[in-house]
C-alpha positions in Angstrom: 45.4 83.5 97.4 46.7 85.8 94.7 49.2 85.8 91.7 51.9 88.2 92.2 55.1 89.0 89.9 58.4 87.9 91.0 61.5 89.3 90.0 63.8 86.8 88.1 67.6 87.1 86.9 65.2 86.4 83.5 62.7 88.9 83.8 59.2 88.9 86.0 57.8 85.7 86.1 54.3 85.2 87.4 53.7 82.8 90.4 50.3 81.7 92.5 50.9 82.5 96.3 48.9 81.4 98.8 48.8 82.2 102.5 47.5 80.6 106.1 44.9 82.0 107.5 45.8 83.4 111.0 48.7 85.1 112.2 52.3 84.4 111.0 55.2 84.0 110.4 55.3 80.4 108.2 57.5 78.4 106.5 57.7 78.3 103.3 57.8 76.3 100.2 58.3 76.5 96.4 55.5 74.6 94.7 57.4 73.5 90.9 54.6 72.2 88.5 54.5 69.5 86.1 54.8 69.5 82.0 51.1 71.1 82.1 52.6 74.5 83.9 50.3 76.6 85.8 47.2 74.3 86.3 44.5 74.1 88.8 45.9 71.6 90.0 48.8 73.1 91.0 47.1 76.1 92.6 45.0 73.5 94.3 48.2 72.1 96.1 49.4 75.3 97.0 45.8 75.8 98.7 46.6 72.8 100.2 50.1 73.8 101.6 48.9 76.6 102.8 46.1 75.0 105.0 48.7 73.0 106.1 50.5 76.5 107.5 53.6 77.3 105.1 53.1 80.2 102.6 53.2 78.4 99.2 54.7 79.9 95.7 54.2 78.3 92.8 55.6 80.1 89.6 54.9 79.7 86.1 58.3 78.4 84.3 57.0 78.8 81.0 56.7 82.2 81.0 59.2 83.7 78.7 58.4 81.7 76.0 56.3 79.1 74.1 55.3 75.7 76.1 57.2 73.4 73.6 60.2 76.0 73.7 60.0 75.9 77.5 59.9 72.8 77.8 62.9 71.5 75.9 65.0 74.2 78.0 63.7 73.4 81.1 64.1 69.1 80.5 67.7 70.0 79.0 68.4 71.9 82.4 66.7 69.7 85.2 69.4 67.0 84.5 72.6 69.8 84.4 71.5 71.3 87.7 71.6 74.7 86.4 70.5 77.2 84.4 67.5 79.7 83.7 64.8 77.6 85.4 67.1 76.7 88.5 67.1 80.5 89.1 63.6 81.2 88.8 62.5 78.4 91.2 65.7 80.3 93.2 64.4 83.3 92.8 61.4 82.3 94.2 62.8 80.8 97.2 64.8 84.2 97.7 61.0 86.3 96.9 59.6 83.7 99.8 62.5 84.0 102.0 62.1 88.0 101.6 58.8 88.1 103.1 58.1 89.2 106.7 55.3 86.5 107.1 57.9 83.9 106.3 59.9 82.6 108.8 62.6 81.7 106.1 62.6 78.4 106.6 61.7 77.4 103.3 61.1 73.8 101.5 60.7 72.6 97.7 58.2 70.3 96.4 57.6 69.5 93.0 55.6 67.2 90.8 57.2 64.9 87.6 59.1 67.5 85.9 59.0 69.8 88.8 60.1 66.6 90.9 63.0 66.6 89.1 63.9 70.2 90.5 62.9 69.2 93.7 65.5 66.3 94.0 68.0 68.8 92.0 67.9 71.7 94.5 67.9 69.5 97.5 71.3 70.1 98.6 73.4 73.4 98.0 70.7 75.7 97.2 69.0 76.6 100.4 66.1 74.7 101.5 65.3 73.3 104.5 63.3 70.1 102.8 62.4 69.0 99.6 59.6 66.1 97.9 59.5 64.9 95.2 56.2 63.2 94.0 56.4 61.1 90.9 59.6 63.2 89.3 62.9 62.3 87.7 66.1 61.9 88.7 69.3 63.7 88.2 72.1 61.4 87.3 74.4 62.9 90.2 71.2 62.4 93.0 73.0 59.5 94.5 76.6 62.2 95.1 74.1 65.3 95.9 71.7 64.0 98.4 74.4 61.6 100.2 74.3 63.2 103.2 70.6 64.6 103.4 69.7 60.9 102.8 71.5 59.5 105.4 70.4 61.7 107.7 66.6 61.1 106.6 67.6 57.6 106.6 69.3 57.3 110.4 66.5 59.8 111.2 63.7 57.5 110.2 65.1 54.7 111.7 65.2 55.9 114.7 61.2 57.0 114.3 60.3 54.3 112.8 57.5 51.7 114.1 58.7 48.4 115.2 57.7 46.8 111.7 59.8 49.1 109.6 63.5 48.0 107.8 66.6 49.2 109.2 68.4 51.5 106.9 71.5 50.2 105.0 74.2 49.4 106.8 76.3 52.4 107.7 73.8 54.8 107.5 73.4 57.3 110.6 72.7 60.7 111.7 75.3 63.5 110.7 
């Protein structure tokens, strides 16, 4: 486990990676924290993920500025889709995907604020998967993740123990 710097369209922005043990390559995933930023929580997840067997990346979207300052940029942005913090956490995919002990297969997963992201870049910005735990929504989720969700939908159902729901009907698999 070790912080690195990765480069940015913004500048170099700091980020906790940590690694499987054993031989790779991994997927990977971009860890997006809460309002609190760069906690121990956060590096604990990554920990996590990576005992799991992806190579985790977690950066530290506050960096060019104060919290406040940050944060009022990066709530403006998380419902527009765009902007400085949607290429950091790209950038950080890219840094992951760059990697020769990643297999480029890369997810997102991010908590409240950073759940936001997660459900933002789901579709049309290069991950494989993406979670959300406890985040916001984008007000264009339901057009964006259309497809993804049927799929996970039809996908589930078919998965599914006996005692689950059916998906809506006219949800299937692509």
């Amino acid at each position: 486990m070790t912080d690195v710097l990765i480069a940015t369209p913004n500048g170099q922005m700091p980020a906790y990676v940590a690694t499987p043990a054993g031989g790779g390559p991994w997927p990977g995933v971009v860890v997006v924290h809460d309002f609190a930023g760069m906690t121990h929580d956060l590096r604990d997840q990554a920990d996590w993920l990576a005992s799991e067997g992806f190579v985790a990346a977690a950066p530290d979207l506050y960096y060019w500025g104060s919290r406040l300052r940050c944060l009022w940029t990066i709530m403006r942005e998380v419902t527009a889709g765009k902007g400085r913090t949607v290429a950091d956490i790209d950038a950080a995919r890219a840094w992951l995907a760059s990697r020769d002990d990643c297999t480029g297969r890369i997810g997102v997963i991010g908590f409240c604020m950073g759940g936001g992201y997660a459900l933002t870049l789901a579709a049309g910005h290069g991950y494989a998967a993406s979670s959300t735990n406890y985040g916001g929504c984008p007000s264009d989720a339901a057009r964006a993740l259309a497809g993804p969700a049927r799929w996970w939908a039809a996908t589930a159902a078919r998965t599914a123990p006996q005692w689950a729901p059916a998906p809506p009907p006219g949800w299937s698999a692509p």
